[in-house]
Each structure stands twice: as structure tokens, then as C-alpha cells.
C-alpha positions in Angstrom: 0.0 0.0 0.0 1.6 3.3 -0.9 2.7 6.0 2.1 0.1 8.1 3.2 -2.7 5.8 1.8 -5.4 4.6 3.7 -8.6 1.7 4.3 -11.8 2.3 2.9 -14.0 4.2 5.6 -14.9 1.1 7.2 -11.3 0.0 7.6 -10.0 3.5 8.5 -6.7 5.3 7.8 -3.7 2.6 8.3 -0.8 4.8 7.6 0.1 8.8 8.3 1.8 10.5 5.2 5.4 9.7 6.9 4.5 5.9 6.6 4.2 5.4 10.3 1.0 2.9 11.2 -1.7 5.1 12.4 -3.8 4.1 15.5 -7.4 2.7 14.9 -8.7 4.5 18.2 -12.7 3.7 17.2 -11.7 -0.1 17.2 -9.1 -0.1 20.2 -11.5 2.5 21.9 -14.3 0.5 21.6 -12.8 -2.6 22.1 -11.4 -1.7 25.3 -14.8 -0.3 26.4 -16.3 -4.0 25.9 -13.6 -5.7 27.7 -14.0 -3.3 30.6 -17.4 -3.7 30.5 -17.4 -7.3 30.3 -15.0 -7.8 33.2 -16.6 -5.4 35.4 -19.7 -7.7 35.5 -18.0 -10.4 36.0 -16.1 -8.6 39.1 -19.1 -7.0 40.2 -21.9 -7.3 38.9 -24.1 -7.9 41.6 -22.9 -5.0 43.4 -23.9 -2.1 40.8 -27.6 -3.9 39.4 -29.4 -0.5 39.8 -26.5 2.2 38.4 -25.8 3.6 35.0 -22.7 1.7 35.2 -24.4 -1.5 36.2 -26.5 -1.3 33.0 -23.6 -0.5 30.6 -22.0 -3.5 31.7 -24.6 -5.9 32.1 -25.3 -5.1 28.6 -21.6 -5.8 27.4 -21.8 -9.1 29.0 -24.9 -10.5 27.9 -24.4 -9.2 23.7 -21.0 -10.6 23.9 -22.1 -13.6 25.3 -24.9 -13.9 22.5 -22.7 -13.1 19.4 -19.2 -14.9 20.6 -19.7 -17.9 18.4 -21.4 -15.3 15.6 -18.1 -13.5 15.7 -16.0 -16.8 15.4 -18.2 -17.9 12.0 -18.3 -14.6 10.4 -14.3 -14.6 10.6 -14.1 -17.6 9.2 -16.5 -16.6 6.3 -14.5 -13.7 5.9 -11.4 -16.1 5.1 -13.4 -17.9 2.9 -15.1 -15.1 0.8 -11.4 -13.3 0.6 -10.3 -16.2 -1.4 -13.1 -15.4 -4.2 -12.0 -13.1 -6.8 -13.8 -9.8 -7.0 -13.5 -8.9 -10.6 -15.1 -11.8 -11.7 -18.2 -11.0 -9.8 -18.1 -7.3 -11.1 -17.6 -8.8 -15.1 -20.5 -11.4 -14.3 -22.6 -8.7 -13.4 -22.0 -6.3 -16.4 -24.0 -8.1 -18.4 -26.8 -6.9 -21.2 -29.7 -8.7 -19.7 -31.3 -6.2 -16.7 -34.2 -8.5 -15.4 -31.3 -11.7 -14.5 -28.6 -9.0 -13.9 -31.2 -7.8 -11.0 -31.4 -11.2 -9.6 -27.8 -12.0 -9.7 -26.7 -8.7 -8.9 -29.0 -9.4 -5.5 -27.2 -12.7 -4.8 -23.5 -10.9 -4.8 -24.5 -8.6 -2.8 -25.4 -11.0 0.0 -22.4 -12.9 -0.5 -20.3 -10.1 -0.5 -18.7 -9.4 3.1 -18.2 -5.7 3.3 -20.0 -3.4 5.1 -22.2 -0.8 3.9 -19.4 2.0 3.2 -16.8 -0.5 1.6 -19.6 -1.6 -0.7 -19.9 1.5 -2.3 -16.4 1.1 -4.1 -17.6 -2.3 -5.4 -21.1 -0.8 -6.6 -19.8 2.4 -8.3 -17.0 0.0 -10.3 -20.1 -2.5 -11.3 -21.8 0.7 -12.7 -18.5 1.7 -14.4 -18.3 -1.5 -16.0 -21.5 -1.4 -17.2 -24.2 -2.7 -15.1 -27.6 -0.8 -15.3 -28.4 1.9 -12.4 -31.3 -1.5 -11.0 -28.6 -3.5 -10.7 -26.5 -1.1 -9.0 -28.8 -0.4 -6.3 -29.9 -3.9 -5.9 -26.5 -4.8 -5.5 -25.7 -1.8 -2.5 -29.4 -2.6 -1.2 -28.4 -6.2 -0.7 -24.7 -5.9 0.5 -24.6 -4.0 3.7 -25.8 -6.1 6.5 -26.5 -9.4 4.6 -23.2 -10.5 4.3 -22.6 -14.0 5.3 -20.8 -13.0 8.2 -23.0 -10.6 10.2 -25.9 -12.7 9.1 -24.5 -15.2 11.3 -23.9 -12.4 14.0 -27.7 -11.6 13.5 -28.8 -15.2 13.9 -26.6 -15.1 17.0 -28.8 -12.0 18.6 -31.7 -12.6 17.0 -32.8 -15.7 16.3 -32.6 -17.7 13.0 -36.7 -16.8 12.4 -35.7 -13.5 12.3 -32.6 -13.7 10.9 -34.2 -15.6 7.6 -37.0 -12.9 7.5 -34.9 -10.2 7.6 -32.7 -11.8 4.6 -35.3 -12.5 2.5 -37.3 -9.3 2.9 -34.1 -6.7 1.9 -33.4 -9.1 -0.7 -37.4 -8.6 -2.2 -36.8 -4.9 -1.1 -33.4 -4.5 -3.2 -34.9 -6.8 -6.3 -37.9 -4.4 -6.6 -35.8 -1.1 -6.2 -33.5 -2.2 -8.9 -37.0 -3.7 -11.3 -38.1 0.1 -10.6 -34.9 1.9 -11.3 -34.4 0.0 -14.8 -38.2 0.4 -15.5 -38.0 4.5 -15.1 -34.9 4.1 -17.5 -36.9 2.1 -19.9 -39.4 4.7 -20.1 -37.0 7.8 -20.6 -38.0 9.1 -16.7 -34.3 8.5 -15.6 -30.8 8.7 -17.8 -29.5 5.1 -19.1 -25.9 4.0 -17.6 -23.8 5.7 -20.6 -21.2 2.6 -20.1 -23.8 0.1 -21.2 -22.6 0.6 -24.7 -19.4 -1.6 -23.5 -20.8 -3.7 -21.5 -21.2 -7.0 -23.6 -17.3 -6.3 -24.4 -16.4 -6.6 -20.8 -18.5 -8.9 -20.0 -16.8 -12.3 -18.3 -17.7 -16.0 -19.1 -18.4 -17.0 -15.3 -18.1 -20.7 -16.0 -14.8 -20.3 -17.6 -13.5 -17.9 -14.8 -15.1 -20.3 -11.8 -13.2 -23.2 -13.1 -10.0 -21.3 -13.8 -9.9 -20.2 -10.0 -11.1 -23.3 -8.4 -7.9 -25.1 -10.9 -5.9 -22.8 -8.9 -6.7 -24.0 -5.0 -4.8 -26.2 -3.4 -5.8 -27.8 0.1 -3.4 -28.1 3.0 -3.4 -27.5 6.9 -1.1 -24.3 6.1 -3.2 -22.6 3.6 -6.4 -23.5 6.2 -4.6 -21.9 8.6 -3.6 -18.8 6.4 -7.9 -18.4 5.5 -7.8 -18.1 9.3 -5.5 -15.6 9.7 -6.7 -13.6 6.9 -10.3 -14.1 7.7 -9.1 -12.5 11.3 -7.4 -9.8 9.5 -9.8 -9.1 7.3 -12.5 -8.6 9.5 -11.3 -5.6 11.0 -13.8 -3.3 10.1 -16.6 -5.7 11.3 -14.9 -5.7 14.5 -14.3 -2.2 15.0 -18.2 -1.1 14.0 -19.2 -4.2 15.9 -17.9 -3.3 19.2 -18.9 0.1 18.8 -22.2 -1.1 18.2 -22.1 -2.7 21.5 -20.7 -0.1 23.1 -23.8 2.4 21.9 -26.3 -0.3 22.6 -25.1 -1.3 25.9 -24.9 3.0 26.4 -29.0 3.2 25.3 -29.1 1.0 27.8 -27.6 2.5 30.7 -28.9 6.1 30.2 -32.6 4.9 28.7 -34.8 2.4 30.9 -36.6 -0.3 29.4 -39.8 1.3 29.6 -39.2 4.7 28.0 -37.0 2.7 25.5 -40.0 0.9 24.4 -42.0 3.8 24.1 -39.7 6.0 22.2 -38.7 2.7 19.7 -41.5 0.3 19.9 -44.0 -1.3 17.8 -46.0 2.1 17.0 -45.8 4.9 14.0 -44.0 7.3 16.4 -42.0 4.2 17.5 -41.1 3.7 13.5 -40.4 7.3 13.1 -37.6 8.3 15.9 -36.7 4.8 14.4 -36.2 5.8 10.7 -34.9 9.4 12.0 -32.3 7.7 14.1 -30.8 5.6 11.8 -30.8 8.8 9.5 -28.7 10.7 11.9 -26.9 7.9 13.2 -23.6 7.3 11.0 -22.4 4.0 12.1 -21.4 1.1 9.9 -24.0 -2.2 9.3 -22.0 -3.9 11.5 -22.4 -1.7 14.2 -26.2 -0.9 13.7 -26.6 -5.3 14.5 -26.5 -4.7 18.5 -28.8 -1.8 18.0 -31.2 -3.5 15.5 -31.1 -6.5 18.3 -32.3 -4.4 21.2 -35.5 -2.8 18.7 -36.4 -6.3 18.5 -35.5 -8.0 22.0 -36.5 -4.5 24.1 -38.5 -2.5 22.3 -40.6 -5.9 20.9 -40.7 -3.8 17.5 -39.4 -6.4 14.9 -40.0 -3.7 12.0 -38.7 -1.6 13.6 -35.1 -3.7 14.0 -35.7 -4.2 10.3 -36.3 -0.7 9.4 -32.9 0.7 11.3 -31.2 -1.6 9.0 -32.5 -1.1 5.9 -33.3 2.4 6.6 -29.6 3.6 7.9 -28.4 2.1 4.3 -31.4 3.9 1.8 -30.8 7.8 3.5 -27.2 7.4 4.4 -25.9 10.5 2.6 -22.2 8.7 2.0 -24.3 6.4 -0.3 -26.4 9.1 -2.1 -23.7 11.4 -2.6 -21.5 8.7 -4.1 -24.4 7.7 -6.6 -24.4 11.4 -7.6 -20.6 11.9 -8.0 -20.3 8.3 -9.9 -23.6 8.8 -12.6 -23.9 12.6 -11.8 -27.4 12.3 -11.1 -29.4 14.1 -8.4 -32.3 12.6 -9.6 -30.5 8.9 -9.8 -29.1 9.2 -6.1 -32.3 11.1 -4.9 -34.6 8.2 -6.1 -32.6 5.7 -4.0 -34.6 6.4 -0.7 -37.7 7.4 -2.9 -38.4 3.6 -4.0 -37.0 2.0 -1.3 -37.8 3.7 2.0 -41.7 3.3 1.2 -41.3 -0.2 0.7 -39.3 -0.8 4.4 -41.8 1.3 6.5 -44.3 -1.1 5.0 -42.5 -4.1 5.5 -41.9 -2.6 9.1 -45.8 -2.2 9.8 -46.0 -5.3 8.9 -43.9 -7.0 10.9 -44.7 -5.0 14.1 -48.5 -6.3 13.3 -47.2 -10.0 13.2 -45.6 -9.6 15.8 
């Protein structure tokens, strides 16, 4: 990596212009913050049930305890998925046919393991090589929290009912943003991608490209044990959002009782709107919204509303829109984004809060 360079914004800064390894202090920070909490329940707990304190680290203890063996899949995952080469993904996608391209475009995104501001690089180069605006957003709609990794992590908190709802509900929501998207386009009501005209050029033969990396693996204990290490390596920026996501959850929980919790958050309209609003205002990465999505559901007993800070914090986050501006330069593209899809989650959220 060259001096001076740096992570995406998930991964943060990794070196300072003189080449010198710069501090991650929102990972360490928060790490440190869980480990303190964590040990001070198990030193004394008992002793500090009805403080501030109490709460902060009651709550460290028991989401830590939940998503342990969640943490310990999703880096193995992350190993895994590391070892599958990007660009042939991105060429697969580029295709001419929108209506499949939607579909598979929907299926990488879930099997990518990035979160939702590391995608963005991914999604703006499938748009540059060609892929229609509907498989764009389908793709960014998809990617942020379904990863295979913090799905595990949800199933961890949540449950796998949940967990499998949740899934299959974002991937409906991202299929029928994209269908829209590509639909306006067809009609002359939004611009066409001006790289489709080389898109069938760059397109790649999947098959061909699938069997030419899969020639390539060879099995042994040492390259296992590399996937490890890499997959630990590589989920750094789940980590660092992860345990501040803990660390503001287990924080709600200290400074905001049960009861006024579910009243502000739960299953109601003015629940699902300081719900949408929060995870408006509230720049934190998928990974860290998880804890927070976790408490809607377990504390609040708001399901839709667990699903909506999820889906919600990824359709108005403004990195997103403003990089869908800058990349097809335009407003109306990146503006339409929350337009489609917001509507869709607040509906998916009554629903679920009504099932529940």
C-alpha cells in the first residue's frame, strides 16, 4: 500500500503521510470499552444492578455472550469469501440482460462481506463496467448487512426466524428497487448507464472464470490456517463497528430504561419514526447498527422496527447518495434511491410490528 494511503472508511486510515501505522482509536477504543465492561460484570456485577454503570455493563456481557460464536463464524467466512475473486463478480454482473442481472446482482451482494461503506467502491466499479443503475442499487441494497458474516452475527442475537426474515425481505426490497430503477430508465423518466454501450465487451464467461480459479486451490493445513489468519485480518472493520455497536447499545441501555425505551422505539408509528430518523442521523457502519437492531427487536418488541434501522440507515445514508451522484452525476439517480426503497421498508416494518 503506498505511504500516506489509507482503508476504505470502514477499515479506517492505516498509515500517516510519513509511513508510520496510524492508530485505529474507534476499534481499540471501543474494544477496550467491551472488555472493561465485560470484566466489570463479572467482578461485580451484583454489586452495581441499579446504576448507570451496572447497566452498561450488564449489557456488554450479555451481547457478547450472545454473538461470541457469531463473531467466530463470520471470521471464518470472511477467510473464505477473501479467497473469491472480486473482478469476476463485477464482469459477471456487467451483463446486457437487466431482469437476471437484478437477480444476480441481489445474490453478490449478499455474498459479499463488506460493510455498507466499503460496498460503495464495489457498486460504483459495477456501474462503471457497465451494469444498469437497478442492478446497482440492488446490489448496495443487498450488501450491507446481509453478508454472510454478520448474518451469522444476527442469527446469534436474534434468532434464525428472524434472521431468515430479515434476509429474504431486503433481498425482495433491493430486487424491486433495482425492477423500478431500470423500468424509469426504460421509459425515458431516468438517464440510461452511458457505459452500457461496453458492457457486452467486458463482460466475463463465469463458468470459464469459476473453473479457472477453483484449478488454482490447493488444500493443505497451512493454507487453512492462512484463511484463518486472513479471515481474522480481514475482519477488521466488522470488528471495530461491531464493538462500537455494542458499546452504543449497551450505552442506550444504561442512560434509557426499558420502559421509555419501548415507548420512544417500539411497535407504533411514532416508534417507526424516531426509528427511521435515528438511523438517519446515526452514521455508524452495518455492522455496528446489528446490536442496535437487536435491542429494537428484544427490548422495544418492535421487529419492524429492527428491520427498518437496517434497511433504513443504508437507503438515507448521505455517503451512499452522494457517491451515486458523484459516480452517474445524477441528483435525480441518487435522490430516487430512498424514494423507492424507504416506502417499501416502512411497509415491511408495519408489517412485521403487526405480526408480531
Amino acid at each position: 500500500m503506498p505511504v500516506g494511503s489509507t482503508d476504505d472508511c470502514c477499515g479506517g486510515p492505516t498509515t500517516t503521510a510519513s509511513g508510520k501505522r496510524r492508530i485505529d482509536w474507534l476499534m481499540w477504543g471501543s474494544g477496550i470499552a467491551v472488555a472493561a465492561g465485560y470484566v466489570l460484570h463479572l467482578v461485580a456485577g451484583k454489586n452495581l444492578t441499579h446504576s448507570a454503570l451496572g447497566h452498561f455493563s450488564s449489557g456488554t456481557y450479555e451481547l457478547m455472550n450472545t454473538m461470541w460464536w457469531g463473531l467466530a463464524l463470520g471470521i471464518l467466512f470472511v477467510g473464505l469469501l477473501d479467497r473469491v475473486p472480486r473482478d469476476v463478480v463485477i464482469g459477471a454482473l456487467a451483463g446486457e440482460r437487466r431482469s437476471t442481472g437484478i437477480l444476480r446482482a441481489t445474490v453478490a451482494g449478499v455474498m459479499f462481506d463488506l460493510c455498507s461503506h466499503g460496498i460503495l467502491m464495489i457498486g460504483m466499479k459495477l456501474y462503471e463496467r457497465g451494469a444498469t443503475i437497478g442492478q446497482t442499487v440492488a446490489f448496495l441494497l443487498a450488501s450491507p448487512w446481509n453478508s454472510l458474516s454478520l448474518t451469522v452475527i444476527l442469527i446469534s442475537l436474534i434468532g434464525w426466524g428472524y434472521t431468515l426474515a430479515f434476509v429474504l425481505l431486503s433481498a425482495l426490497i433491493a430486487i424491486i428497487t433495482g425492477w423500478v430503477f431500470d423500468a424509469f430508465v426504460a421509459s425515458g423518466h431516468l438517464p440510461d448507464n452511458p457505459n452500457r454501450t461496453n458492457a457486452a465487451q467486458s463482460e466475463v464467461d463465469l463458468s470459464t472464470a469459476v473453473k479457472t480459479w477453483l484449478a488454482g486451490i490447493k488444500m493443505s493445513w497451512s493454507g487453512f490456517a492462512q484463511m484463518l489468519l486472513d479471515g481474522f485480518k480481514g475482519s477488521r472493520m466488522v470488528l471495530r463497528w461491531l464493538f462500537f455497536g455494542v458499546v452504543l447499545a449497551a450505552g442506550i441501555r444504561a442512560f434509557m430504561p426499558a420502559d421509555a425505551f419501548a415507548t420512544w422505539f417500539g411497535p407504533t408509528m411514532i416508534g417507526l419514526f424516531f426509528t427511521i430518523l435515528a438511523a438517519t442521523v446515526i452514521e455508524v457502519c452495518s455492522e455496528g447498527s446489528a446490536p442496535i437492531a437487536a435491542d429494537l427487536i428484544t427490548r422495544a418488541g418492535a421487529p419492524g422496527n429492527g428491520f427498518t434501522f437496517l434497511m433504513a440507515g443504508v437507503a438515507t445514508d448521505y455517503t451512499e447518495i452522494m457517491s451515486l451522484k458523484s459516480t452517474t452525476g445524477s441528483w435525480k439517480l441518487a435522490l430516487m434511491l430512498p424514494v423507492i426503497s424507504v416506502p417499501q421498508t416502512i411497509f415491511v416494518a408495519i408489517l412485521l410490528n403487526y405480526l408480531a
